[in-house]
C-alpha positions, 0 to 999 in steps of 0.5 A: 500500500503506498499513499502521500502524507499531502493526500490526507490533509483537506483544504486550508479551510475549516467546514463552517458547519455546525453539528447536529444537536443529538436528540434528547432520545438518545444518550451519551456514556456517563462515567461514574466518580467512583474508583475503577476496580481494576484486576491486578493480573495486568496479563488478563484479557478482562478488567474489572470496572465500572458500567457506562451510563448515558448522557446527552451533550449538545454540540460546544463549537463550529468550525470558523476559522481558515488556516494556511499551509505554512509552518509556523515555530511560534504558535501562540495559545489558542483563543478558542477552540476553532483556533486549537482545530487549526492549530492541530490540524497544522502541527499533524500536516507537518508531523506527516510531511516530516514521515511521523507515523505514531502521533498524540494529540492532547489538550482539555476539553471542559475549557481551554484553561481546564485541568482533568476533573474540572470536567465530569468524565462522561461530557469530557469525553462526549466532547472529545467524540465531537471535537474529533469529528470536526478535527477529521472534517477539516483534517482529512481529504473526502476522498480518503474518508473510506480509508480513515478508521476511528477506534473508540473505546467500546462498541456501544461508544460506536453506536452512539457516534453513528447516531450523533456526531458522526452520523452519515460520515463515510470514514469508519467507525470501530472500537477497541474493546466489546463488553463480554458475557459479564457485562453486569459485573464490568467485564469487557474483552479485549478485540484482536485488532488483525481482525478490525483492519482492512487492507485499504485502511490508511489512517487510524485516529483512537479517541480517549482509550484511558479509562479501561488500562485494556485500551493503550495495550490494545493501541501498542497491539495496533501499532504493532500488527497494522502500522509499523512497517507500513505507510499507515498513519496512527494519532491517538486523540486525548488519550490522557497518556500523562497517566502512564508518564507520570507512573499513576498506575503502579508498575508492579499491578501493571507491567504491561503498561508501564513497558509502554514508556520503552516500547511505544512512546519512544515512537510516538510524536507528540504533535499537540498539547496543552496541559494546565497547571493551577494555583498561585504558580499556575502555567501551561505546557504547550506544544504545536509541532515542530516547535519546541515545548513552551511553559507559558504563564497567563499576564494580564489575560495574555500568555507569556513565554516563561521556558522552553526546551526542545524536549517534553519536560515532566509534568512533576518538573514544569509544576515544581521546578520550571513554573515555582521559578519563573 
């Protein structure tokens, strides 16, 4: 298979529609606050958690914004999240013509300035499935829509998509994990990805596969059966992977995922990111490709450069060392 990285980019401008608000009929997942009981045999195809309930969540932006085809190193932050759609979709323009092929894209979704939790998990992740879908309208040529494959976490996350914002799309829609015949109990298996992917398959984009610890290993499982040494392309949209940076799950309940840090993410170009930092010392780390990563401190309601290096700092330094500093 053989395709040109120039192929999967659109035209400079953003489709001005808006999206249709989902009808009341139908839900959204909604995922409760309380604490994932996860099975500490990492090794397991199952995982003990939580149901997902529904919830409806209306549409948060519309595409308005044009952008151009040039490669800018300083990108300030963004002013909406039109601004940030154009600002990802020229960073991973960029990242494809420099032959990346495993990317990450990251950013809040309860609010440019919001941190994990200001938002609650259900209607962050409702508006992720949406800003993916103007993302892959303004991203993605319509002649290679067919060749596109959105992995969601679970199947009935799909049938939702079909149903709201990605209802009548031609790009196709799957999913990493089906629940099992102990859905009650929170079961899900694992989907062997050989059998998801089809030979003219050219890109994936996985949406947010960080609630079941399953997802990223079926990720890894993906990159490895289907997009190394092809010319295939794979972003992984919001997947909160700074869980797994930072050691949130302990390496010894999970090996397989804390091997990720020496497997996967070495390969993996982080093309967009936004995290913030909170309190009196409070910043952002930032990054568009290919420019470096920027900590910036918001003064008198404008963002201001306070360090920048060319390598992704740790979280722990940016909170601790860079931004108490600056």
């Amino acid at each position: 298979m053989h395709f040109s990285n120039a192929n999967f980019a659109s035209s400079s401008t953003i489709s001005t529609a808006v999206l249709p608000l989902p009808s009341p009929k139908l839900a959204c997942f909604r995922i409760s606050h309380q604490k994932t009981h996860r099975s500490f045999v990492s090794s397991s195809m199952f995982e003990f958690m939580p149901r997902r309930n529904l919830r409806v969540l209306p549409p948060s932006l519309s595409n308005r914004q044009n952008s151009n085809a040039s490669t800018d190193l300083d990108v300030p932050f963004p002013r909406d999240y039109s601004d940030l759609l154009n600002q990802a979709k020229k960073a991973t323009e960029a990242a494809l013509r420099d032959n990346k092929q495993l990317m990450e894209i990251e950013f809040p979704t309860a609010g440019l300035e919001s941190v994990p939790g200001d938002g609650e998990g259900g209607i962050e992740m409702t508006e992720s499935m949406q800003l993916i879908r103007q993302f892959c309208d303004c991203f993605i040529d319509p002649l290679k829509a067919t060749r596109t494959r959105v992995f969601f976490p679970e199947a009935n996350e799909v049938k939702f998509a079909r149903n709201t914002a990605f209802e009548g799309v031609s790009f196709k829609l799957d999913y990493l994990t089906k629940p099992s015949f102990f859905e009650d109990f929170g079961f899900v298996e694992k989907v062997k990805m050989a059998d998801r992917v089809k030979p003219e398959d050219e890109l994936f984009l996985v949406a947010y596969p960080y609630f079941n610890v399953n997802e990223m290993l079926v990720v890894e499982e993906l990159y490895k059966e289907a997009v190394q040494n092809t010319t295939r392309k794979l972003i992984i949209f919001n997947g909160e992977l700074d869980r797994i940076r930072s050691g949130y799950y302990p390496p010894f309940f999970y090996p397989k995922l804390a091997a990720l840090m020496k497997t996967l993410f070495p390969k993996m170009e982080t093309v967009y990111y936004i995290h913030n930092f909170k309190g009196q010392k409070g910043g952002v780390l930032f990054r568009s490709y290919p420019g470096p990563w920027k900590v910036l401190r918001k003064v008198r309601n404008k963002f201001v450069c306070v360090h920048q290096q060319e390598e992704m700092p740790s979280l722990k330094e940016v909170a601790l060392n860079i931004l108490p500093s600056s």
